[in-house]
PyMOL Python script that loads the backbone (N, CA, C, O; Angstrom):
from pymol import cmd

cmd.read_pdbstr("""\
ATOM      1  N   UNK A   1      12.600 152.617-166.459  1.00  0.00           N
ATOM      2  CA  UNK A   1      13.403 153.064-165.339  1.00  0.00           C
ATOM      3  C   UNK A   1      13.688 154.549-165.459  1.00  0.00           C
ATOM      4  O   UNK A   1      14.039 154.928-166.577  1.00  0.00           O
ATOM      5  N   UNK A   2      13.597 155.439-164.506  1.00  0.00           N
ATOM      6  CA  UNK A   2      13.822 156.522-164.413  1.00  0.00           C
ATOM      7  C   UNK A   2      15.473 157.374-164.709  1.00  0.00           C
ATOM      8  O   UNK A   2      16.285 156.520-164.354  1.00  0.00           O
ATOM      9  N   UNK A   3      15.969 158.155-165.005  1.00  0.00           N
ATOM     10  CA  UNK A   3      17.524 158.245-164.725  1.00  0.00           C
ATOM     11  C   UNK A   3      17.927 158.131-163.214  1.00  0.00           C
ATOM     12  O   UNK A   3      19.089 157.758-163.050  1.00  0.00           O
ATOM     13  N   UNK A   4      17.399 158.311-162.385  1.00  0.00           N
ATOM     14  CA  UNK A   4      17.445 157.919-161.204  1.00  0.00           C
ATOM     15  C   UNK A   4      18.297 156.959-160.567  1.00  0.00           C
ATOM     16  O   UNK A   4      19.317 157.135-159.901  1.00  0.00           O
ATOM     17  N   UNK A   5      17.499 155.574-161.000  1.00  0.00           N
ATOM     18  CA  UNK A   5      18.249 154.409-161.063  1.00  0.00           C
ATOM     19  C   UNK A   5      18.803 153.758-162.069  1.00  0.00           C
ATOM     20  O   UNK A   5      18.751 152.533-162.180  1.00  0.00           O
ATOM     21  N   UNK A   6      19.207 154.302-162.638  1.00  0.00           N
ATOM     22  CA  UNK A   6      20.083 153.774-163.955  1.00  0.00           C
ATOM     23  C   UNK A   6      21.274 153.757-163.045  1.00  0.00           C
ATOM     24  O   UNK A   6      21.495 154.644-162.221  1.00  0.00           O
ATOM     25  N   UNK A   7      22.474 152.087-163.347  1.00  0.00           N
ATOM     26  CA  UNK A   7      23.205 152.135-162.521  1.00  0.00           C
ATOM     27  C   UNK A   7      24.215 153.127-163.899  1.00  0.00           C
ATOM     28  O   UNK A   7      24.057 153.131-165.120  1.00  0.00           O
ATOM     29  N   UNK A   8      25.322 153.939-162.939  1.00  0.00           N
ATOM     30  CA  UNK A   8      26.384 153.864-163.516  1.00  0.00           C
ATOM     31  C   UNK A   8      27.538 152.867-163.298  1.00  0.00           C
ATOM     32  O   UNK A   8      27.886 152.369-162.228  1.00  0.00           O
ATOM     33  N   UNK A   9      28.099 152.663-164.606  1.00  0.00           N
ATOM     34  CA  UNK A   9      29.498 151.304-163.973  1.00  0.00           C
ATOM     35  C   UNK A   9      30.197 151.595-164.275  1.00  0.00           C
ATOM     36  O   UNK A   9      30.226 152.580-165.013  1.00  0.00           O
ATOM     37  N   UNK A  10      31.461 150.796-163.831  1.00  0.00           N
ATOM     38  CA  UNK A  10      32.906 151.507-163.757  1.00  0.00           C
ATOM     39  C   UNK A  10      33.130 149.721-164.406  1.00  0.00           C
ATOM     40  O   UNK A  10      32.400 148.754-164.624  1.00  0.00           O
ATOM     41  N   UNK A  11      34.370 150.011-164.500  1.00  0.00           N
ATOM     42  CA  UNK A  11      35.441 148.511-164.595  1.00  0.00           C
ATOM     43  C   UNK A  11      36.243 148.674-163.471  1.00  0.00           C
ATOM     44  O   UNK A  11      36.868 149.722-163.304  1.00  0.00           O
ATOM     45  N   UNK A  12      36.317 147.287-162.288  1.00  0.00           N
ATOM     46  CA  UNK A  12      37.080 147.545-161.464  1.00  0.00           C
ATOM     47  C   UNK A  12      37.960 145.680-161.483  1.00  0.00           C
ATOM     48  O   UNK A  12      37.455 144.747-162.107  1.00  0.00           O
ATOM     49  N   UNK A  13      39.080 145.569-160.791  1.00  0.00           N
ATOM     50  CA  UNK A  13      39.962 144.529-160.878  1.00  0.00           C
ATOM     51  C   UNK A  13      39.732 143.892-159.361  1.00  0.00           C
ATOM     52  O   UNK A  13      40.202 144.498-158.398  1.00  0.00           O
ATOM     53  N   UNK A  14      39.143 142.899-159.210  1.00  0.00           N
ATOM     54  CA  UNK A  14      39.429 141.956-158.084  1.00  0.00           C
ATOM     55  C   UNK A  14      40.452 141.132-157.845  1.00  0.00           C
ATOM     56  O   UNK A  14      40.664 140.338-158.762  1.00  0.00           O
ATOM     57  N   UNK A  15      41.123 141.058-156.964  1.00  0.00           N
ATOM     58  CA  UNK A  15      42.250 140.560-156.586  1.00  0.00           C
ATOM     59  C   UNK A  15      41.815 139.190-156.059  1.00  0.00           C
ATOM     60  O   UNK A  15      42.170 138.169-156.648  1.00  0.00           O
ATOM     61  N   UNK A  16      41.094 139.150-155.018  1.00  0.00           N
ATOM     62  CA  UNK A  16      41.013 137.874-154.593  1.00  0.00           C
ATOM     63  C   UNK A  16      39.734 137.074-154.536  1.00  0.00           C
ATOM     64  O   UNK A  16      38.754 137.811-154.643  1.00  0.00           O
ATOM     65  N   UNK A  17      39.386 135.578-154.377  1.00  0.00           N
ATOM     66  CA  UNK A  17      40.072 134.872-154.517  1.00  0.00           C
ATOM     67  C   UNK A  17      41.326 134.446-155.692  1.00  0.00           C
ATOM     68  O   UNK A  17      42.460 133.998-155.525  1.00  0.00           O
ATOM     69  N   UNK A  18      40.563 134.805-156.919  1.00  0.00           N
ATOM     70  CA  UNK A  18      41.356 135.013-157.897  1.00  0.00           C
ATOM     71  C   UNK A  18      40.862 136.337-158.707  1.00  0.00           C
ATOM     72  O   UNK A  18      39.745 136.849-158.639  1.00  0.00           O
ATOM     73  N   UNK A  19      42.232 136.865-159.672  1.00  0.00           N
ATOM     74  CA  UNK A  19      42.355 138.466-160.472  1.00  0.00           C
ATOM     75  C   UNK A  19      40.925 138.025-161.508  1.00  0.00           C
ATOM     76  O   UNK A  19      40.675 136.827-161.642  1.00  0.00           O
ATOM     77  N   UNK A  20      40.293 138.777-162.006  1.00  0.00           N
ATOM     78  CA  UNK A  20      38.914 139.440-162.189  1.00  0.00           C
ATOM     79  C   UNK A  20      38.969 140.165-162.779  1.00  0.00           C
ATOM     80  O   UNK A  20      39.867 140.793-162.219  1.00  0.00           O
ATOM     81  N   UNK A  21      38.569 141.057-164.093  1.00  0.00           N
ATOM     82  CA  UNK A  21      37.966 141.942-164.525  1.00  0.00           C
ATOM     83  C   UNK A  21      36.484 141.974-163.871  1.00  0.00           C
ATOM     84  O   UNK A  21      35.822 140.938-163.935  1.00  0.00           O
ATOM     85  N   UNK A  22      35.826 143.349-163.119  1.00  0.00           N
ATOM     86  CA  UNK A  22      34.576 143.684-163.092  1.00  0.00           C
ATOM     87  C   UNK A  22      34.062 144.498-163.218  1.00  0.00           C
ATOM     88  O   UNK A  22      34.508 145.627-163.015  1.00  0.00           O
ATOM     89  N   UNK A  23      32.517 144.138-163.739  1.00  0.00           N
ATOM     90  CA  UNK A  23      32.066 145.552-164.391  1.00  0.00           C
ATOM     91  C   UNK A  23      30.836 145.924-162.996  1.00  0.00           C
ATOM     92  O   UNK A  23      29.816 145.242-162.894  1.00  0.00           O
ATOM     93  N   UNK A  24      31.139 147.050-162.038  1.00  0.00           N
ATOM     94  CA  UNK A  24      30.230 147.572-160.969  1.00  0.00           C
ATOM     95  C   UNK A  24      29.488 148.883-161.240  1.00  0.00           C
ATOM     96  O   UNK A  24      29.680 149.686-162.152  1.00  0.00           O
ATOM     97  N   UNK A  25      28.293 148.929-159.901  1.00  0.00           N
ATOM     98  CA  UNK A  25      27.688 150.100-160.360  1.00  0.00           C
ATOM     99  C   UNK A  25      28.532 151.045-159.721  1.00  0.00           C
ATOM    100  O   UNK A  25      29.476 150.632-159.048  1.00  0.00           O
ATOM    101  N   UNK A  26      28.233 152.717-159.887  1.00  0.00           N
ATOM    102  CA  UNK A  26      29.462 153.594-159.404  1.00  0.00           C
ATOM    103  C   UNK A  26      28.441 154.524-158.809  1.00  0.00           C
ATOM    104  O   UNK A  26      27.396 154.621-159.451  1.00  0.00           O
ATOM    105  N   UNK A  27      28.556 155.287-157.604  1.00  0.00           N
ATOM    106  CA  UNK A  27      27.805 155.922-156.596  1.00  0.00           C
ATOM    107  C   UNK A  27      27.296 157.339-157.768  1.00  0.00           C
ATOM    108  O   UNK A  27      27.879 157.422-158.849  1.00  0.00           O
ATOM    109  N   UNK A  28      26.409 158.161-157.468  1.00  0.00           N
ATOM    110  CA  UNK A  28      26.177 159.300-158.429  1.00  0.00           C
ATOM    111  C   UNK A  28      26.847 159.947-157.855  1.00  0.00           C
ATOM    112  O   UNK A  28      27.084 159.952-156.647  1.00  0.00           O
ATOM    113  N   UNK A  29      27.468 160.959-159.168  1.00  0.00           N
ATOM    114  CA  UNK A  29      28.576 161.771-158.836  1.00  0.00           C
ATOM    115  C   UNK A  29      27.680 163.291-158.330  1.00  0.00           C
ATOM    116  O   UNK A  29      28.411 164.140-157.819  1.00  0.00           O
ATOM    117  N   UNK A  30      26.015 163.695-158.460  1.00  0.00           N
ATOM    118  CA  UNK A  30      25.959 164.563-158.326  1.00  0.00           C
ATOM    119  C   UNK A  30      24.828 164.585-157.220  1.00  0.00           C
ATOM    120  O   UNK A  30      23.982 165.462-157.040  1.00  0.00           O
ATOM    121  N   UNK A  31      25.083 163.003-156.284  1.00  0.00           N
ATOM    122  CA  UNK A  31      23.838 162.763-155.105  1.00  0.00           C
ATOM    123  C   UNK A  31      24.281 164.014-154.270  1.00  0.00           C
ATOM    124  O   UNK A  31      25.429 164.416-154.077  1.00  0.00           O
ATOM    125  N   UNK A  32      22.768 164.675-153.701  1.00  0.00           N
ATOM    126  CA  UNK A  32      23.055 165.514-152.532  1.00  0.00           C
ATOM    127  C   UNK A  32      23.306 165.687-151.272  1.00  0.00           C
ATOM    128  O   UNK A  32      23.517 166.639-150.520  1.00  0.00           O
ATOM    129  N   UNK A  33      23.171 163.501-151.147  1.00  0.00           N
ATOM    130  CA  UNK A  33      23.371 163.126-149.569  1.00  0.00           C
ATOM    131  C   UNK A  33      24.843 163.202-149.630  1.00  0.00           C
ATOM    132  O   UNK A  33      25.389 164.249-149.284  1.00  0.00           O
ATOM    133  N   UNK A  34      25.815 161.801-150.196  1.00  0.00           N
ATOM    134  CA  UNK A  34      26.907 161.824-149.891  1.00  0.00           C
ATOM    135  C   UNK A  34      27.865 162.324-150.992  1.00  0.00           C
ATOM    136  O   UNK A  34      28.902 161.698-151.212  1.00  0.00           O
ATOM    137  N   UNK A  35      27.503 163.599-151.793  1.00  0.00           N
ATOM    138  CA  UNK A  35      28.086 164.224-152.618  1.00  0.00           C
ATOM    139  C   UNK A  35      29.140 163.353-153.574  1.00  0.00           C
ATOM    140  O   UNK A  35      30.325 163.670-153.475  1.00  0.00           O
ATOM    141  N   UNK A  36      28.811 162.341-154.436  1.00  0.00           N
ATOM    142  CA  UNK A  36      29.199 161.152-155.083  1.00  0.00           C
ATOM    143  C   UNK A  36      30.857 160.917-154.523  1.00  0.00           C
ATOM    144  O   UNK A  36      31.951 161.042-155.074  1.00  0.00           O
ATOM    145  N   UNK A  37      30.342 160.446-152.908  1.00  0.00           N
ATOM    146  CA  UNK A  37      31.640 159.420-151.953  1.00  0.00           C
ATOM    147  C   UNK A  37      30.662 158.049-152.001  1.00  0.00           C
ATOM    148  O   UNK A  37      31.339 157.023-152.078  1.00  0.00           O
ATOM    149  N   UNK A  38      29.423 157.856-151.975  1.00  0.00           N
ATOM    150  CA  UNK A  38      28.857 156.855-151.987  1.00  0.00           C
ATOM    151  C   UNK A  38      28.606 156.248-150.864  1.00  0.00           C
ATOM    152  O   UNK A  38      28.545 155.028-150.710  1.00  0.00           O
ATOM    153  N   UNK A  39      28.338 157.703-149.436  1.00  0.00           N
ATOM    154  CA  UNK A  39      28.500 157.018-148.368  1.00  0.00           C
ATOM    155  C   UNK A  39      28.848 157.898-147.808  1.00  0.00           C
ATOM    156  O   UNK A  39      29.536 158.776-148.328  1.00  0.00           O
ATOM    157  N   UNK A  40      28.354 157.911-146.232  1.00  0.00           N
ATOM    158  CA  UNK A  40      29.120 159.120-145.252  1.00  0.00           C
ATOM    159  C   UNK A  40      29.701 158.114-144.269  1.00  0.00           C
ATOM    160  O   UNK A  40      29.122 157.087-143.916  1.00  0.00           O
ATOM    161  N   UNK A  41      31.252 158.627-143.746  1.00  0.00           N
ATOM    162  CA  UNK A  41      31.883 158.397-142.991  1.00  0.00           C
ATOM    163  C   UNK A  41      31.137 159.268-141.746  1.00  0.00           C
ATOM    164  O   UNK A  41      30.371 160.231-141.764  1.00  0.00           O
ATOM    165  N   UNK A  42      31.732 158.464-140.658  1.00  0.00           N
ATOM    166  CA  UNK A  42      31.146 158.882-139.693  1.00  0.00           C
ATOM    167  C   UNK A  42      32.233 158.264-138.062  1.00  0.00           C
ATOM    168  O   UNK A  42      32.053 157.262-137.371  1.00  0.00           O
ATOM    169  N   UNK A  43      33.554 159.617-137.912  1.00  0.00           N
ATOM    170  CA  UNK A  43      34.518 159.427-137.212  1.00  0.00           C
ATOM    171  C   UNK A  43      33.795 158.905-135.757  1.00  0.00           C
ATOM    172  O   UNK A  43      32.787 159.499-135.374  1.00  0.00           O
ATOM    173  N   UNK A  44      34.353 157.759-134.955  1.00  0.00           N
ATOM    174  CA  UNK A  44      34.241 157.798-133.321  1.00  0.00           C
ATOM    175  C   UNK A  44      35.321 157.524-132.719  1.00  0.00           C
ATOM    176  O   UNK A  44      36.212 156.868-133.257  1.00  0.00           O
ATOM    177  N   UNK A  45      35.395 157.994-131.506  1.00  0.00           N
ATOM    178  CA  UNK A  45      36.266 158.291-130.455  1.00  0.00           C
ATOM    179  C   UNK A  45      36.442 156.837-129.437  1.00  0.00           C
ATOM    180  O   UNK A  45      35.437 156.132-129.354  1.00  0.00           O
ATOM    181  N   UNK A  46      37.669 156.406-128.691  1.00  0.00           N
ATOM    182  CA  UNK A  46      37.612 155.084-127.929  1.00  0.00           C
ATOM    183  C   UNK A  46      36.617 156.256-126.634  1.00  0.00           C
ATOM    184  O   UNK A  46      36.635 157.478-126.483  1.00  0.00           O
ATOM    185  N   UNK A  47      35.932 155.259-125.994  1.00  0.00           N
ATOM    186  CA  UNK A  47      34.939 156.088-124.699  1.00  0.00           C
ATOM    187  C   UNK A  47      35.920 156.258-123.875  1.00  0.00           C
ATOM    188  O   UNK A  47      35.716 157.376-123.404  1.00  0.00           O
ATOM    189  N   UNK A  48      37.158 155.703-123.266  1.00  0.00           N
ATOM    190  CA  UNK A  48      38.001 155.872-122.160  1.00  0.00           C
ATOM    191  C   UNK A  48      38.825 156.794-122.372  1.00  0.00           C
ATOM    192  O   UNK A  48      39.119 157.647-121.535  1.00  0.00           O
ATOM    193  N   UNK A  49      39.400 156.701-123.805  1.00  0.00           N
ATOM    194  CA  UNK A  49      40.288 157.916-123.738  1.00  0.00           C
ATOM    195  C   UNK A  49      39.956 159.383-124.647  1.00  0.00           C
ATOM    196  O   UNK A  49      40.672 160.383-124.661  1.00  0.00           O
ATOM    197  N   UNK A  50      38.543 159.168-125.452  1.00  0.00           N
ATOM    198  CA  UNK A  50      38.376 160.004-125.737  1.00  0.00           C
ATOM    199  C   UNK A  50      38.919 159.979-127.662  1.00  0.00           C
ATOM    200  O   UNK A  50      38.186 160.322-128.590  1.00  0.00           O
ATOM    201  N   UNK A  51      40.169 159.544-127.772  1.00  0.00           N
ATOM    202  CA  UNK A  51      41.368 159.874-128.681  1.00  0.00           C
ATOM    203  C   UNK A  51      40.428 158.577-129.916  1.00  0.00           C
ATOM    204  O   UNK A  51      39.989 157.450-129.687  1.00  0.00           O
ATOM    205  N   UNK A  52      40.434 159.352-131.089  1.00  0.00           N
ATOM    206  CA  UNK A  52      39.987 158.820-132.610  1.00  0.00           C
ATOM    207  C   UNK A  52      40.283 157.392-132.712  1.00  0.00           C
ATOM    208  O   UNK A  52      41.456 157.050-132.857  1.00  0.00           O
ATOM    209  N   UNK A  53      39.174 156.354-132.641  1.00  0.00           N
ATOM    210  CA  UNK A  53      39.275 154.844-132.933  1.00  0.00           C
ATOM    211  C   UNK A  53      38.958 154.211-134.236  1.00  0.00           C
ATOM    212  O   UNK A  53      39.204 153.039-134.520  1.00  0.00           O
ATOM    213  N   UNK A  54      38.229 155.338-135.224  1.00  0.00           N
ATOM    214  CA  UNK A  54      37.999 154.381-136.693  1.00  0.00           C
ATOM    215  C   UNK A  54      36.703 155.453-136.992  1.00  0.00           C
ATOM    216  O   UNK A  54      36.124 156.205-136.207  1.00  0.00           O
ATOM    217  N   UNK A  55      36.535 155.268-138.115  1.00  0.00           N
ATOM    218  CA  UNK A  55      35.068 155.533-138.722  1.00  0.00           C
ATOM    219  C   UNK A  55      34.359 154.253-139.271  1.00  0.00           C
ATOM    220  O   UNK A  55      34.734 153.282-139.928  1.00  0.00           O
ATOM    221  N   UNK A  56      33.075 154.695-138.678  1.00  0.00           N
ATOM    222  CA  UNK A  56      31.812 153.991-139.448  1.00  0.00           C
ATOM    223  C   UNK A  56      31.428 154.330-141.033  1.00  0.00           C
ATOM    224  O   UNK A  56      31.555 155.447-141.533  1.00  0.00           O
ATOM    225  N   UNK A  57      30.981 153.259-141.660  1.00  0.00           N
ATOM    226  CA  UNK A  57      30.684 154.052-143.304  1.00  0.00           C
ATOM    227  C   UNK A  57      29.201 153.440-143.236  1.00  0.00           C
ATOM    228  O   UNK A  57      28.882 152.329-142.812  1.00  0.00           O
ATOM    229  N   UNK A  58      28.574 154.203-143.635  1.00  0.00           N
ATOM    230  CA  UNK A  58      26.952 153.964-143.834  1.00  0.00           C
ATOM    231  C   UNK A  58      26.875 154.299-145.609  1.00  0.00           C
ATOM    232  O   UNK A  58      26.663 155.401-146.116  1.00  0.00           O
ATOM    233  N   UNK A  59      27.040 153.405-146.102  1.00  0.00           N
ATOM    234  CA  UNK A  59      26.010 153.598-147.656  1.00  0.00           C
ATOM    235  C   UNK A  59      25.412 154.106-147.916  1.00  0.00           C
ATOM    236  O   UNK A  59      24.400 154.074-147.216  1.00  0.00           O
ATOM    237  N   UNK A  60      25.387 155.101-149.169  1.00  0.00           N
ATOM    238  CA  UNK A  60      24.022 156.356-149.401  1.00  0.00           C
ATOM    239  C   UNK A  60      23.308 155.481-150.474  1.00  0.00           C
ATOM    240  O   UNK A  60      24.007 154.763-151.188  1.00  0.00           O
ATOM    241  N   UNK A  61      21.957 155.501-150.627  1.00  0.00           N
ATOM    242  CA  UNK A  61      21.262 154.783-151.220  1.00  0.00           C
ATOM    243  C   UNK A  61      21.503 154.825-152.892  1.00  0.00           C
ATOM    244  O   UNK A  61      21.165 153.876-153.600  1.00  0.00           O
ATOM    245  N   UNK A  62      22.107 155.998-153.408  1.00  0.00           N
ATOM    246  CA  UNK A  62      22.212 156.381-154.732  1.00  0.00           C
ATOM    247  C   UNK A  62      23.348 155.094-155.376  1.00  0.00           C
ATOM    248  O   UNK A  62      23.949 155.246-156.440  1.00  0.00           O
ATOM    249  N   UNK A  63      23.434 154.272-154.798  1.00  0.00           N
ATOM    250  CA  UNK A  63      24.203 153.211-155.372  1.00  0.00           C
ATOM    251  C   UNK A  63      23.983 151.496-154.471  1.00  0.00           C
ATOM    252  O   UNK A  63      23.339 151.273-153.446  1.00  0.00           O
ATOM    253  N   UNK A  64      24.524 150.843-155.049  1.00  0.00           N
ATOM    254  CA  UNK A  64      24.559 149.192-154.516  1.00  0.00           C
ATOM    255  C   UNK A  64      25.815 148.635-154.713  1.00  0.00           C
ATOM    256  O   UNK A  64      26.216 148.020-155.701  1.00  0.00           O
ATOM    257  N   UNK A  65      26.510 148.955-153.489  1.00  0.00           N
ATOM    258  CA  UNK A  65      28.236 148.229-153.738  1.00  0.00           C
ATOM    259  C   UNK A  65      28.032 146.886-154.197  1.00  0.00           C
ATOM    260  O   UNK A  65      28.687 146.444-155.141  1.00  0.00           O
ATOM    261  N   UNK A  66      27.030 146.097-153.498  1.00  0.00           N
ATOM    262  CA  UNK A  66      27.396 145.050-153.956  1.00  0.00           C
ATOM    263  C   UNK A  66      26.791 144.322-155.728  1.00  0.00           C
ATOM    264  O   UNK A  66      26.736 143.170-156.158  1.00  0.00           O
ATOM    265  N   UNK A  67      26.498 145.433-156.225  1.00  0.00           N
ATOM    266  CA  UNK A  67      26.043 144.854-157.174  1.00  0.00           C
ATOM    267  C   UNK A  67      27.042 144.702-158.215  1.00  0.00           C
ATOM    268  O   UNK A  67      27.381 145.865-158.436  1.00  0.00           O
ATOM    269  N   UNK A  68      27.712 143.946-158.983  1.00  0.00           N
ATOM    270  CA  UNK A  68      28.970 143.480-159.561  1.00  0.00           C
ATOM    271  C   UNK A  68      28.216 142.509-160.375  1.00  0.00           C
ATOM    272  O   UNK A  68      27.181 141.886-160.141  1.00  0.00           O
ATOM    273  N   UNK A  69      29.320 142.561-161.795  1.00  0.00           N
ATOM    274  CA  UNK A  69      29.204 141.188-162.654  1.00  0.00           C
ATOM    275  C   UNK A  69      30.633 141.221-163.303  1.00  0.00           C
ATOM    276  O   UNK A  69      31.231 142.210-163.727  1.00  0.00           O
ATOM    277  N   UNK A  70      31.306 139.072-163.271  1.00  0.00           N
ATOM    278  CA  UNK A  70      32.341 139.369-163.378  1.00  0.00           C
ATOM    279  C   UNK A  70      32.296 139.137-164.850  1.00  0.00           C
ATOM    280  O   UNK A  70      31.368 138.548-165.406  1.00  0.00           O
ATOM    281  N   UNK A  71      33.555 139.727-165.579  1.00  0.00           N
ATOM    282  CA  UNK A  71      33.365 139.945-167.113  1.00  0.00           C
ATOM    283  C   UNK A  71      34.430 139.017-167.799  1.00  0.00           C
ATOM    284  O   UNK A  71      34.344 138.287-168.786  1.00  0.00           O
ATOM    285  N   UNK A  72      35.484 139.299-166.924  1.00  0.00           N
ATOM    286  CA  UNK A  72      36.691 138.310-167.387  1.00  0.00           C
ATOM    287  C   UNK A  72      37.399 137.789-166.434  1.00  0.00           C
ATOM    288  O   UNK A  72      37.655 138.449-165.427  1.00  0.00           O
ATOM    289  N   UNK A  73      37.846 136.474-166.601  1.00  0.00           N
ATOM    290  CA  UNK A  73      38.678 136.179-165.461  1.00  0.00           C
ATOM    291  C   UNK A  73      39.956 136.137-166.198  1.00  0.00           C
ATOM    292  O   UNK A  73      40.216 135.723-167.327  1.00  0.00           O
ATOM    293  N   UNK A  74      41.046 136.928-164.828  1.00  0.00           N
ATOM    294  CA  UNK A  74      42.473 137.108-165.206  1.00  0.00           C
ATOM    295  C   UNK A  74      43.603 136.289-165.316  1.00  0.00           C
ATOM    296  O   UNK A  74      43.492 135.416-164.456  1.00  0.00           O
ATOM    297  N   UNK A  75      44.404 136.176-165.811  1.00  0.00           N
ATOM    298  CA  UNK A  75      45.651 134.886-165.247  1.00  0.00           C
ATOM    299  C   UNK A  75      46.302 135.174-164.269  1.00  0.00           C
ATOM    300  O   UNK A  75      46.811 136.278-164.074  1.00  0.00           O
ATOM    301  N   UNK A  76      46.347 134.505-163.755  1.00  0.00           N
ATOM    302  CA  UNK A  76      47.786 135.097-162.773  1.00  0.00           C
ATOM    303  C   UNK A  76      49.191 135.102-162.946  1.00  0.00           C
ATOM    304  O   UNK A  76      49.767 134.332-163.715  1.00  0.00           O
ATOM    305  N   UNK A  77      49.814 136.042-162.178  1.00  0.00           N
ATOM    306  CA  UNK A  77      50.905 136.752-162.882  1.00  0.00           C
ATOM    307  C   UNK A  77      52.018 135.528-162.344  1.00  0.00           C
ATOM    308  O   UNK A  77      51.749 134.844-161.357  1.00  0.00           O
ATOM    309  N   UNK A  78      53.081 135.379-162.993  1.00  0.00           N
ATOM    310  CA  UNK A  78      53.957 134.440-162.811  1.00  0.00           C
ATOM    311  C   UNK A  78      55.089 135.357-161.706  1.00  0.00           C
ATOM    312  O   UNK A  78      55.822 136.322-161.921  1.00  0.00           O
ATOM    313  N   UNK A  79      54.867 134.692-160.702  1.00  0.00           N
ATOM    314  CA  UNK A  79      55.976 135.448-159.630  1.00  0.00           C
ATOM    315  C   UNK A  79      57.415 134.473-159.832  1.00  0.00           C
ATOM    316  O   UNK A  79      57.397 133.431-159.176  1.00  0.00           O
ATOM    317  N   UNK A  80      58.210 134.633-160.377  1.00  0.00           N
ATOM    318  CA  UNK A  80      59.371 133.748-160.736  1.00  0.00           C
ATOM    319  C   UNK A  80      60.986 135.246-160.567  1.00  0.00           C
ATOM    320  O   UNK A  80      61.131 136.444-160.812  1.00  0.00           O
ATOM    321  N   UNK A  81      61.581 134.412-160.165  1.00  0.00           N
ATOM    322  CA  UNK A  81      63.047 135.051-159.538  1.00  0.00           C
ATOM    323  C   UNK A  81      63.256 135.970-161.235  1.00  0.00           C
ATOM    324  O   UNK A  81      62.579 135.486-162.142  1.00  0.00           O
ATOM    325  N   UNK A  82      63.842 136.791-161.480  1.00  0.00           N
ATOM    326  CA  UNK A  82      64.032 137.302-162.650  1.00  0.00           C
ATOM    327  C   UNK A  82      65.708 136.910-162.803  1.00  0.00           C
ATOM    328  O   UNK A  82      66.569 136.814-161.928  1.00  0.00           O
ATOM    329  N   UNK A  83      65.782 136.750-164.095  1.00  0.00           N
ATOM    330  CA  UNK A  83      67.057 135.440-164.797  1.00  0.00           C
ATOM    331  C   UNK A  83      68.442 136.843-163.947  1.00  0.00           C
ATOM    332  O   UNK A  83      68.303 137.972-163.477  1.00  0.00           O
ATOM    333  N   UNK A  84      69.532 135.997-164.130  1.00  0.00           N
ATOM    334  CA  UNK A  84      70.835 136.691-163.160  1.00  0.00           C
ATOM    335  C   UNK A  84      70.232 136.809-161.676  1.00  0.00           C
ATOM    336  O   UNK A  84      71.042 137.437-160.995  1.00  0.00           O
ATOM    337  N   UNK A  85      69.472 136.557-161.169  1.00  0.00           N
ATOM    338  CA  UNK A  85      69.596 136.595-159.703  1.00  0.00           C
ATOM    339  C   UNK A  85      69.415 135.474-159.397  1.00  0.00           C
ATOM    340  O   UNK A  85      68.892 134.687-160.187  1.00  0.00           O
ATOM    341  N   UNK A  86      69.919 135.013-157.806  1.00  0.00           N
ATOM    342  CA  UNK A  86      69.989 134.048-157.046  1.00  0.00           C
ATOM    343  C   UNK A  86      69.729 134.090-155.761  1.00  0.00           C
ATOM    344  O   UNK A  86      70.277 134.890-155.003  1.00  0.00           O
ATOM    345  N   UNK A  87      68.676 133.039-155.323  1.00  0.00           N
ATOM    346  CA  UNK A  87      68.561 132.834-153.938  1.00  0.00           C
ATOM    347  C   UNK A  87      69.980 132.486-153.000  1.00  0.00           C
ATOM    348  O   UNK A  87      69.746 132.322-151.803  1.00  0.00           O
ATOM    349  N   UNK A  88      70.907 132.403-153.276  1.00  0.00           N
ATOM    350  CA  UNK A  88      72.082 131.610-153.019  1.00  0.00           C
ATOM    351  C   UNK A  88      72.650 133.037-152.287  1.00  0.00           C
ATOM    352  O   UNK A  88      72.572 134.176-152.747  1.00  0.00           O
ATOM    353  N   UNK A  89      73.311 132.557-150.861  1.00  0.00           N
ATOM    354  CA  UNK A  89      74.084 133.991-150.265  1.00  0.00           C
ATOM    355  C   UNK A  89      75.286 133.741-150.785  1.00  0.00           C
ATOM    356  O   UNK A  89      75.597 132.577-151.038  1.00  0.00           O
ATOM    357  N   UNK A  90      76.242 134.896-151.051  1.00  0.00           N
ATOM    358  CA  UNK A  90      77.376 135.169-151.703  1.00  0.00           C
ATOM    359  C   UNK A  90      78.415 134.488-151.120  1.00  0.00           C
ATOM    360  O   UNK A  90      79.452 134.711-151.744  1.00  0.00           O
ATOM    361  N   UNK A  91      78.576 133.742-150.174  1.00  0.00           N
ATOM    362  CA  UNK A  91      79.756 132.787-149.201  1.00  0.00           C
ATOM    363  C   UNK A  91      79.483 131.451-149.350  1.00  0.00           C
ATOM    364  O   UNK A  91      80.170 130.611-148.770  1.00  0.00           O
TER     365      UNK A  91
END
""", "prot")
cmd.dss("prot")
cmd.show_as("cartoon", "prot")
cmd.util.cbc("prot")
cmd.orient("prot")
């Protein structure tokens, strides 16, 4: 493989369905298309009024969002009232 496509990876945390450790590839930091954003935005306008409705993102080839492997799966965090407080209103 060339350095080219050698992925770079990051560690990133998935939230859902369930918390995740993952290890992904990461866009090149020194591509000359989308200057390592991994992607050009691309603002449009609503046609009637003219006034900013969202951007489009088009993927620059120097990476593969979806390429992921998961490494660890996380526990989930115990959401529990913390001790001295009460659901109970004061009356």
């Amino acid at each position: 493989m060339s350095p080219r496509f050698l992925p770079r990876l990051r560690f990133r945390i998935k939230t859902w369905p369930r918390r995740a450790l993952l290890l992904t590839d990461a866009p090149r930091p020194n591509c000359p298309e989308c200057e390592g954003d991994g992607g050009i935005g691309y603002d449009y306008g609503d046609p009637e009024t003219g006034e900013y409705a969202g951007t489009d993102w088009e993927p620059c080839t120097c990476w593969n969002e979806n390429r992921r492997w998961v490494l660890l799966p996380l526990p989930r965090r115990p959401w529990r009232t913390p001790p001295g407080y009460s659901d109970e209103p004061p009356f």
